[in-house]
N, C-alpha and C positions, 0 to 999 in steps of 0.2 A: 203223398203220391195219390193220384187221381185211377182210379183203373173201372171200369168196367164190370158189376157182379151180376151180371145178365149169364156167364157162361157156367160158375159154379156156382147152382142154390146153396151150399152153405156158407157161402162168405155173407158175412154184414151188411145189411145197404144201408144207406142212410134214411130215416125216415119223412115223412112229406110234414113238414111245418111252415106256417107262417105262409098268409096271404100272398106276402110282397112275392115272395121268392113265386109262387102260384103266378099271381099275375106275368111279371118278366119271365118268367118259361115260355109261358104260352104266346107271349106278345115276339118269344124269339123262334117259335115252334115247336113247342115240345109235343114229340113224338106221343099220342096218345096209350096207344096199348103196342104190345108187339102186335099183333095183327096188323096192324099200317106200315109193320119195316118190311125190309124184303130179308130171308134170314140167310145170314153168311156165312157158309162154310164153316165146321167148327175144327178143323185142322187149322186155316189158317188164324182163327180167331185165338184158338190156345194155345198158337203161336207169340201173339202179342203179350199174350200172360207173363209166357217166359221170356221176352222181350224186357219188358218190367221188373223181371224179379234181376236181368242181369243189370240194369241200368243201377237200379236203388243198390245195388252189392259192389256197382263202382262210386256211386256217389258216396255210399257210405265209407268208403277210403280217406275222404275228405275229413280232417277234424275240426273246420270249420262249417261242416253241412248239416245239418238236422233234416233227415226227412222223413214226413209223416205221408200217410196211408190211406184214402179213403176212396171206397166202393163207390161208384157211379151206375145208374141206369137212365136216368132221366137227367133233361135240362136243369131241373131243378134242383138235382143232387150237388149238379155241378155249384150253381151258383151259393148253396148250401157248406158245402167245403172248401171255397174262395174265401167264401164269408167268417166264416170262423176257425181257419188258421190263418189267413192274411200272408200267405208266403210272400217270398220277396224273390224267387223263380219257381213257376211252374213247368214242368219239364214234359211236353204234351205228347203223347203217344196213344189218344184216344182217334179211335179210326170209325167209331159209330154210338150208335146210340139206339138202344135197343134191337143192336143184331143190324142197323140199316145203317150202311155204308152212306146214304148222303145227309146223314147227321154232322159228318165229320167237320164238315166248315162249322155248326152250329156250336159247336163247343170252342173252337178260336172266338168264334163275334162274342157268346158269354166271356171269354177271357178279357177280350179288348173291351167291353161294353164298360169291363168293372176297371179298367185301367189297367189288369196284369203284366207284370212281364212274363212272356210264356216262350218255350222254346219254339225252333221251327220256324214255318212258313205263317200266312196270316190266315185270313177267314175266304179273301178277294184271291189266291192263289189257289188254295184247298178246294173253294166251290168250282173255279176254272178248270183245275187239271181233273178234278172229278169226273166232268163233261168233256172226256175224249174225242168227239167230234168240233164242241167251242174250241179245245186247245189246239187242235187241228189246224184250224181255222184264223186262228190269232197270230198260231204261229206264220201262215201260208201270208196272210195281212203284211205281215214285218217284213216280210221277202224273204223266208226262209224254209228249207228243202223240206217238204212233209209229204209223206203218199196222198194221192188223191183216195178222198174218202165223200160216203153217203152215208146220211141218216136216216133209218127207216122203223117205221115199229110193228111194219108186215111187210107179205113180199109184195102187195100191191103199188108198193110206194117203191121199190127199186128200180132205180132209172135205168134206162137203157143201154148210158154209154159206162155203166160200169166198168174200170178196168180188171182183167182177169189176166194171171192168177189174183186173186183175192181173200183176204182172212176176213171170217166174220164173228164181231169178239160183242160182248154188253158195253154199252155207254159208257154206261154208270158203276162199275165194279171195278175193283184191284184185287190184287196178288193170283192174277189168272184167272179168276174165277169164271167159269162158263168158256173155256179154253182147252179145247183138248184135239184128238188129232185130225180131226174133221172139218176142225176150223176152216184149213185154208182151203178153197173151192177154185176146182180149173172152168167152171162155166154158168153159167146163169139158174138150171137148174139144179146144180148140185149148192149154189147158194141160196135159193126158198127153201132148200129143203133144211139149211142149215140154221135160217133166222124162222122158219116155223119151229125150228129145236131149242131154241132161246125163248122165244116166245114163251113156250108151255114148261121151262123149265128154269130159267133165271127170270125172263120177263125184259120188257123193252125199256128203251128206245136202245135199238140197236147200230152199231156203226160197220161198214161192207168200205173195207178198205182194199188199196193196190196193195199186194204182199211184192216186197222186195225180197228176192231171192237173194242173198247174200250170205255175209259175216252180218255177226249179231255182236253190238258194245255195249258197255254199260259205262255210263261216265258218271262219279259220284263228284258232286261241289259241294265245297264247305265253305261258309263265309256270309257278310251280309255283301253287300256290293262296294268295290267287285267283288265276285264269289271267286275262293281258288281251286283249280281244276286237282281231282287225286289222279294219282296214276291209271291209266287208261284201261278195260277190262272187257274180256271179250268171251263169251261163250263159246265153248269148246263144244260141239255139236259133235266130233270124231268116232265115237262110240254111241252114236242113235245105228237102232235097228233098220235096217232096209227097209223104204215106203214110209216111214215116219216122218212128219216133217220139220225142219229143222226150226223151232219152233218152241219157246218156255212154255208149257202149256201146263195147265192146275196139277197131272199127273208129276209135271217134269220137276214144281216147286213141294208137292206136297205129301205124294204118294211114296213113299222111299223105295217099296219093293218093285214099285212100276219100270220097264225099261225106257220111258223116255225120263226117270229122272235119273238111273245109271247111266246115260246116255248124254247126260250133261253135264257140263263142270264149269266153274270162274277159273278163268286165267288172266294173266298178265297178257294187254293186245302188242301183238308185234308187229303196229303198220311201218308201211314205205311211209319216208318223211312229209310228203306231197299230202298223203291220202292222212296224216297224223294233224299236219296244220289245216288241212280244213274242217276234220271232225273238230277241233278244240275252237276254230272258230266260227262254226255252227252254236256247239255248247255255250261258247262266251253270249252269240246271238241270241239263244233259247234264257239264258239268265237275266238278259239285262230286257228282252221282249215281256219276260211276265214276274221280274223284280223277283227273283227268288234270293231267299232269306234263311240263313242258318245253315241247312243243309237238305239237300235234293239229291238224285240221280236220274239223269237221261239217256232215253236207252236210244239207240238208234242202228238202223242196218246200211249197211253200202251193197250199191246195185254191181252188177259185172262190170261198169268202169269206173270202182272206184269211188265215188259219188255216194257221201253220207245223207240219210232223210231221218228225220226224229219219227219214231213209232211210238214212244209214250213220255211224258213226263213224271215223274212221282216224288211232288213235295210232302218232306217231312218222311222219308223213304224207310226201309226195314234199316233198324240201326241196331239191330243185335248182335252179338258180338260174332256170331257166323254167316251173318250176313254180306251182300256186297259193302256198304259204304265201312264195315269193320275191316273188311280186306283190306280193300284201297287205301283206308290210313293205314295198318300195316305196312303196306309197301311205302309208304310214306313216313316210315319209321316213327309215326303217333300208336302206341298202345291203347288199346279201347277205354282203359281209365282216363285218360288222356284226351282222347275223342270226345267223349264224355261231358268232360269239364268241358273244353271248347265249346261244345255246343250252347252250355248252360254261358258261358263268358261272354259268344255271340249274342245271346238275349237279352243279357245285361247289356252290351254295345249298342244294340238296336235300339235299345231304350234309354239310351245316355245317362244308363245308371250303372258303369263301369267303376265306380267307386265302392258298390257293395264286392266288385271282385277279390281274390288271395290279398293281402297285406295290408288293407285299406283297415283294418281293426271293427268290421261289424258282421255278425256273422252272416253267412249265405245259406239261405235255409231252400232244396230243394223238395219239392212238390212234385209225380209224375201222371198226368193222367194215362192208362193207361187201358185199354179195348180188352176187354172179355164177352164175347157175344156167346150164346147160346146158355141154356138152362141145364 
């Protein structure tokens, strides 16, 4: 198992040997010092910790799995620990590298460079969705319903025909980060004043998107292609305080004692059939536009008629066992051990080496890389 020793200085790292692995780091970018990452939230980062410790406690159900351990901060660590256990799946839940969130593709390209089988989405997927305005954008290409959104990395650069209302979130970040209840702006100046608060506090390229006033989904997919839809999930906004906007925002995920995260809940979505076949056949479109692999969740809102727009993508999604995509197979009567394996089964599929799967007589030895940011 792959994880991350950037968040607790006492865990092990692994130490820097050997040229080669020096070279290919660098030749893949490895991240110099922390100083060059942007640092990430350590709530949600020792989140991922215990992400990891529940994944390896399911894997470890398996008496056919063997799975080993080892600390990551650098590119090279990775390629360090590829290298000398040689798994036969990597089970990837690395989301940075050195505290910075767009390392996350750079540790898939290390996986695929060395031939790994690795769980998940790929390197071409992970840097895509990363880029919140590219996905935007790809998806809008395909002919498929997205908010009009702008790019900017100050307010000089906001265009005029902004639509308002508007949410104004980072590019470049997940799990809400730089999200809270400010975000959405009813007018031009109350959105400079909102991407000069990014600016000097996560940092740019910022994205000043249309906010769709609606219901809020979550649709988790598991599968390589086709990918299959889990039962459909919808944020219960019912109990946000008055003025708050209905809205996941870094408090709502992370903060426990905050009222916008008493304020929200996962539920089972209970659409009209009409409004049910188009989100699943937006999601089918959003799967097969950026070839998502293993398992994803896309969130999307419906406007006042109805009318689904994807608001984000997130391959390779929170897969903890209280997280959404653990619900959705619950409802789906898959158990998170269960889930689990699937995932690791799908990687073996993607790589047409379904023969190391249950019963084939060679064992499946899981690896997890795994995100712990901060010191």
């Amino acid at each position: 198992m792959l994880y991350n020793s950037d968040y607790r200085p006492q865990t092990p790292t692994l130490q820097n040997s050997g040229d080669d692995d020096g070279e290919t780091a660098r030749a893949l970018g490895e991240p110099r010092s922390r100083a060059e990452g942007r640092v990430q939230d350590e709530a949600a980062r020792a989140d991922v910790a215990n992400v990891a410790l529940a994944v390896a406690q399911a894997l470890a159900r398996r008496p056919q799995c063997t799975v080993q351990l080892f600390p990551v901060r650098r590119v090279s660590d990775v390629l360090r620990a590829l290298r000398s256990f040689v798994p036969d799946v990597v089970f990837n839940l690395c989301e940075s590298l050195l505290s910075d969130a767009r390392y996350e593709p750079v540790v898939a390209a290390v996986q695929e460079r060395l031939g790994a089988v690795f769980t998940g989405n790929g390197p071409r997927v992970l840097r895509l969705c990363l880029d919140k305005y590219a996905c935007n954008q790809a998806l809008q290409r395909a002919g498929l319903m997205v908010p009009r959104s702008a790019l900017v990395d100050s307010g000089r650069d906001l265009p005029s025909q902004v639509v308002f209302p508007a949410i104004v979130k980072p590019n470049r970040e997940d799990g809400s980060t730089g999200i809270h209840s400010g975000s959405v702006v009813q007018d031009r100046d109350q959105s400079l004043a909102q991407i000069e608060h990014l600016r000097h506090t996560v940092g740019g390229p910022i994205i000043v998107q249309e906010y769709i006033d609606g219901r809020e989904l979550n649709v988790a997919v598991l599968g390589n292609q086709p990918v299959q839809m889990l039962p459909l999930a919808e944020i219960d906004f019912g109990s946000m305080p008055t003025g708050l906007p209905h809205i996941v925002s870094y408090a709502a995920k992370w903060d426990l004692d905050s009222p916008e995260c008493s304020g929200t809940r996962v539920v089972a979505a209970a659409l009209e059939p009409d409004v049910e076949r188009r989100v699943r056949r937006l999601v089918r479109g959003v799967a097969d536009a950026l070839d998502l692999q293993g398992y994803a969740r896309v969130d999307l809102r419906l406007d006042h008629l109805g009318r689904p727009f994807v608001v984000d993508v997130n391959p390779n999604c929170d897969i903890g066992p209280t997280g959404g995509m653990a619900l959705a197979a619950a409802r789906a009567d898959l158990p998170y051990p269960e889930l689990i394996w699937t995932v690791v089964q799908l990687a073996l599929q993607r790589q047409d080496l379904s023969s190391l799967a249950v019963g084939r007589g060679r064992t499946a030895r899981g690896s997890c890389a795994v995100d712990r940011a901060h010191p």
